[in-house]
N, C-alpha and C positions, 0 to 999 in steps of 0.2 A: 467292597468295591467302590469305587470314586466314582462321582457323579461324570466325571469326567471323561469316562472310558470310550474310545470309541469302537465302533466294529463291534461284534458279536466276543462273549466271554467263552475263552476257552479254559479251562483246567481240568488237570486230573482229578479223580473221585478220593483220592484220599486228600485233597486240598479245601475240602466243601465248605469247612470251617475257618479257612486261612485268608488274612487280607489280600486280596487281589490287586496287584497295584502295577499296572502298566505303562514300561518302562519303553519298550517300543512298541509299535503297530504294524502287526501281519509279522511274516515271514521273508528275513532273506533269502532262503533257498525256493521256496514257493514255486517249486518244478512236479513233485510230485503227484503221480497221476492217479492215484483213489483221493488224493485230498482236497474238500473245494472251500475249508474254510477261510482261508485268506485271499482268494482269488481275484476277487473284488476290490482288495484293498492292494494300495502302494505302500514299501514297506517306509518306514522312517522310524528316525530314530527320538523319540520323546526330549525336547530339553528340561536339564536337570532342573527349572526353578517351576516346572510343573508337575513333574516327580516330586517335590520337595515340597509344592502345597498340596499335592492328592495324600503326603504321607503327615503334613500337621493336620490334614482336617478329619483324617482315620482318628488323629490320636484324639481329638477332642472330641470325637463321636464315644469312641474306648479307648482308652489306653492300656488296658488292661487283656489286648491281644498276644497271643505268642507266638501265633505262626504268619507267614507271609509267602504271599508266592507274587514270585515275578513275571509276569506276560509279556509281552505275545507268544511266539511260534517258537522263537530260539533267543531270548534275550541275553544266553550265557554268549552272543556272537558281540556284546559290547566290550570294548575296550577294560581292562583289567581296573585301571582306574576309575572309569565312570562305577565300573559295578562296586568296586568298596566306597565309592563316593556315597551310593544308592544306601551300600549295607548299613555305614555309620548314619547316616542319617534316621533310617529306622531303628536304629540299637539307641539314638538320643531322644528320638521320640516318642519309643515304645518300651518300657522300662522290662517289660515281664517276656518280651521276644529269646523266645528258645530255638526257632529256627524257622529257616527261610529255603523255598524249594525254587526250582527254576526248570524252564525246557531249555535240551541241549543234545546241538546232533556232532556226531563225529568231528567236523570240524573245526569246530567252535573249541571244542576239550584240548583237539591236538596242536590248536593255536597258541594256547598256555603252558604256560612254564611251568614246572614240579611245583617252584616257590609261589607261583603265582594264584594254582590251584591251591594250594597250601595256605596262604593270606587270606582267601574268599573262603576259605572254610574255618579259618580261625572267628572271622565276621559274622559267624551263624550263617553262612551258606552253606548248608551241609545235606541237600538233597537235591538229585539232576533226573530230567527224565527223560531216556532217549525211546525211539522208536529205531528198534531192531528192523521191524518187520518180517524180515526174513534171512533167515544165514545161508542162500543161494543165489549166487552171484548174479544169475542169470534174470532169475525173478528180480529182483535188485535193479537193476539196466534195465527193464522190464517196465518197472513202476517210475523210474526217475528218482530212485531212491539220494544220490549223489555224494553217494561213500559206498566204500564196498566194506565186505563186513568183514575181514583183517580189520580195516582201519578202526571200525566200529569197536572189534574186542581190543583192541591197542588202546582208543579213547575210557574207555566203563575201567581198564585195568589201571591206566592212568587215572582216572578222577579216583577210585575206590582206595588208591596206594596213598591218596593229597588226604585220604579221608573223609571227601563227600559219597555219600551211599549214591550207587546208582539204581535206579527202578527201571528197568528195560522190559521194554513192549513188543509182542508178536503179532503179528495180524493171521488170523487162521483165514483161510482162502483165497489167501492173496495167490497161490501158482494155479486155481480152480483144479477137476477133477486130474486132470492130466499129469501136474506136479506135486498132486498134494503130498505124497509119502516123501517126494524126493524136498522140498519145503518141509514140512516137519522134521524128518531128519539131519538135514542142516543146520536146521536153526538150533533143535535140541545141541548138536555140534558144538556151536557156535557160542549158543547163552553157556554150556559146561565151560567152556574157552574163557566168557568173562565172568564166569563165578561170580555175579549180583546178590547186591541185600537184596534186591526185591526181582520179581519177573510175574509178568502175565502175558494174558491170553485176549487181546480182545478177538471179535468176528467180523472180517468184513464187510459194510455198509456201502453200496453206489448210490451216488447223487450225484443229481444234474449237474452240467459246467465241469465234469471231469473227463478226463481221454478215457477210462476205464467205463466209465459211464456209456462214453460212444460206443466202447468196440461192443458190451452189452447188448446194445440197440444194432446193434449192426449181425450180432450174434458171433462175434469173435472172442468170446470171453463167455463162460458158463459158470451161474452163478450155483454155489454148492449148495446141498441139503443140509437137515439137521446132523444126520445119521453119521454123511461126508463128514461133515465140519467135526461131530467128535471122534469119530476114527480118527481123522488127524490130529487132535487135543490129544490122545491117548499115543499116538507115534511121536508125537514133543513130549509130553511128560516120561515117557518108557526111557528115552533115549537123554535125559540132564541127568549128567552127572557132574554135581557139583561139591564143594567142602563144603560150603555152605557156613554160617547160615542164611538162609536163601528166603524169603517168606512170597508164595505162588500162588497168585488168586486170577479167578475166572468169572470174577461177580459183575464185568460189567454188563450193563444193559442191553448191547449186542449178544452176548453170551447165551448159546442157546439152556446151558447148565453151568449154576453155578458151584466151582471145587476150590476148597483152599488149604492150606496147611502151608507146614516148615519143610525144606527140602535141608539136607536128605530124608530125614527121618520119616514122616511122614506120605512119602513116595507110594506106596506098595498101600496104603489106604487111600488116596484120592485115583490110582487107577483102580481100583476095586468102583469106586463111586462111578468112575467114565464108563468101567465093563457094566451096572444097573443099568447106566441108559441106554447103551448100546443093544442089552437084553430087551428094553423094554421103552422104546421111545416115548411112550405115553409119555412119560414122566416127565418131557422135556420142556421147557418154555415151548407156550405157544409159536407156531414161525411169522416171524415179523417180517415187512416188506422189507428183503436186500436190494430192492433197487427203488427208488422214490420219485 
């Protein structure tokens, strides 16, 4: 990461080891209501000759890096050219780069062209990571998610067909007790619909500065249990069906239990793993504060 970065570092857990190189700041859409990380911030777009010294000073640090990911919220929302601008410049700076991952919501994918996703993946951009959240519309409208999730499986089937993998994210409790089954079942729906290289599970977290947060405090919003949360993990996983191959994990640090494997195959042993804890909650991560 560049000394340069501003705002808090956001990245996915399978990027831990990847240069962090922020290309914009915050989020263009920055409407949704569980999320407060950008809230704070104005979004803008980084100029390329400070992109261009945060990626000569990585390589004098290593050059001997191979993966990259690009920040903030949704950077796949830049211009087609800026972003192969961004990619060759890392691919002359960084001789051993195998690939470079990015966030990307619905809109952003179905703003590009077949050829143009196609270009950004020949450039080692070959992984996006959207947040699903939920394959129920309602829930969706709901959170101010600001795609509805047709468009959502339209975009993951588009970028998957350009040939960058997409990684698509759930949020477990996002409809609370009331929608939970009809929220898992959707979504399972949904993720089968975009047939992903990758799919997980995070668990819903409220904090401060978010609408979700208020209705909380207000008590319009109930926030689930452990027991809740994997019933619902177990009504998503029952219900993908996908060709696959699919790789499904549950290890993030919201996760009350972590499951992982290859979908399909692998299906019928990780709900074996959901139905022990549902036998036997001991077993579960301790429960951490969902609201802060």
């Amino acid at each position: 990461m560049s000394p340069n970065h501003q705002g808090i570092v956001i990245r996915p857990p399978s990027e831990a080891g990847s240069f962090l190189l922020q290309t914009t700041v915050g989020c263009s859409h920055n409407k949704c209501a569980f999320c407060v990380t950008y809230k704070f911030h104005k979004f803008i777009v980084r100029p390329f000759e400070k992109v261009r010294e945060d990626i000569e000073l990585a390589a004098r640090w290593n050059r001997g890096m191979s993966r990259a990911f690009l920040c903030d919220g949704d950077a796949m929302c830049l211009p087609t050219s800026d972003l192969e601008r961004i990619l060759d410049c890392l691919a002359d700076n960084l001789p051993h780069l195998e690939r470079v991952g990015i966030y990307a919501n619905a809109r952003d994918i179905l703003n590009k062209t077949p050829e143009e996703l196609r270009l950004l993946r020949e450039k080692k951009l070959s992984i996006a990571y959207l947040g699903l959240e939920s394959g129920n519309d309602e829930i969706l409208e709901k959170v101010r998610k600001g795609a509805t999730a047709e468009e959502m499986v339209q975009a993951v089937r588009k970028a998957e067909e350009a040939g960058i993998a997409m990684s698509v994210i759930v949020l477990l409790g996002l409809g609370s007790n009331a929608m939970s089954r009809k929220h898992a079942t959707d979504s399972a729906r949904v993720a089968s619909r975009m047939d992903p290289s990758y799919l997980s599970a995070l668990t819903l977290m409220l904090l401060p500065g978010t609408p979700m947060f208020t209705d909380y405090q207000k008590g319009a919003f109930e926030i689930m249990n452990p027991v809740g949360i994997l019933q619902e993990l177990r009504w998503l996983l029952e219900g993908i069906e996908v060709q696959g191959p699919c790789v499904f994990r549950t290890n993030h640090a919201s996760n009350y239990l972590p499951v992982g494997g290859n979908l399909p195959q692998d299906k019928e042993r990780m709900l074996e793993v959901i139905d022990r804890g549902l036998a036997d909650p001991a077993i579960l991560r301790p429960e951490s504060r969902r609201a802060l």
